[in-house]
C-alpha positions as CSV (number, residue, x, y, z in Angstrom):
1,X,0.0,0.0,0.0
2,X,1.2,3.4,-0.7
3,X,0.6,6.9,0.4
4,X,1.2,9.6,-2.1
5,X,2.9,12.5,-0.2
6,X,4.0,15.6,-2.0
7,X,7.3,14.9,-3.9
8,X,7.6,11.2,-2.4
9,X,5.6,7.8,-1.3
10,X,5.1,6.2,1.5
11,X,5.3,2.5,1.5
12,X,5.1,0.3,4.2
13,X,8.6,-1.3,6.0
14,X,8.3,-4.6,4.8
15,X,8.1,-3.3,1.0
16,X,10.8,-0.8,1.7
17,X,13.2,-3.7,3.3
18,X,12.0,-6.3,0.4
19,X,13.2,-3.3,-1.7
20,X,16.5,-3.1,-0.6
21,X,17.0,-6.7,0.1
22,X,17.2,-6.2,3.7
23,X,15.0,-7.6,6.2
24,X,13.1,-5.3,8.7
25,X,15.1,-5.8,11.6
26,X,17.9,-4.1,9.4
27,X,15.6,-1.1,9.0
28,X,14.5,-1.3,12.8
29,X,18.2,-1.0,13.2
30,X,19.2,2.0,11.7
31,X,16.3,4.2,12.5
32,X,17.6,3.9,16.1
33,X,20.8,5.5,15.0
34,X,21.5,9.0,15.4
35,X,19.9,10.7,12.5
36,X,18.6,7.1,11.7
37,X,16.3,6.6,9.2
38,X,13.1,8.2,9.2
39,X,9.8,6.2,9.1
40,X,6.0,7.5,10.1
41,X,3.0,5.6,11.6
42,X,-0.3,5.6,10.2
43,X,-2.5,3.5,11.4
44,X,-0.6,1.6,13.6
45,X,1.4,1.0,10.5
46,X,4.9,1.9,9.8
47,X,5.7,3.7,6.6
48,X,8.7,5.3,5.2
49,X,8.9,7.8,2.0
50,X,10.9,6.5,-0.9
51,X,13.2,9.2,-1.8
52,X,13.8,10.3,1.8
53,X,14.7,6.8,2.8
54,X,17.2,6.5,-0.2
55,X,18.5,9.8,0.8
56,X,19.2,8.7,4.1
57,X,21.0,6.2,3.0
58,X,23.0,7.7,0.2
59,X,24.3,9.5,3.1
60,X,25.8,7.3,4.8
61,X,28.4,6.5,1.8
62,X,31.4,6.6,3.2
63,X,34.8,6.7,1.1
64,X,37.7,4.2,2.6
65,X,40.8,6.4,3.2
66,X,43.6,6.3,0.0
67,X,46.6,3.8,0.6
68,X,49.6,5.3,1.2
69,X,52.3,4.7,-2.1
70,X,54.8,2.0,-1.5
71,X,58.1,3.6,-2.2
């Protein structure tokens, strides 16, 4: 089920996590992070909205520091 919101969608967790390829524990986990992910109940229902979500996560990128050259 989705909930058209202006500039995004909310979908429930479960589609979200299926999404990703993640389950919802994953997602339980990282929106009890600092800054975690954002979700919103409706309901009794949890939803997060698409492009926020991948956002977030985007985010989160984090580049490995450049190996020093062997001389």
């Amino acid at each position: 089920m989705t909930i058209d919101i202006p500039n995004d969608e909310l979908i429930l967790d479960a589609e979200l996590a299926s999404r990703w390829g993640v389950t919802t524990r994953t997602l339980a986990r990282y929106s009890n992070q600092p800054n975690g992910l954002p979700y919103w109940m409706v309901g009794g229902r949890k939803y997060r909205a698409v492009r926020a979500s991948a956002e977030w996560l985007a985010s989160r990128e984090r580049k490995p520091n450049a190996r020093r050259a062997v001389r």
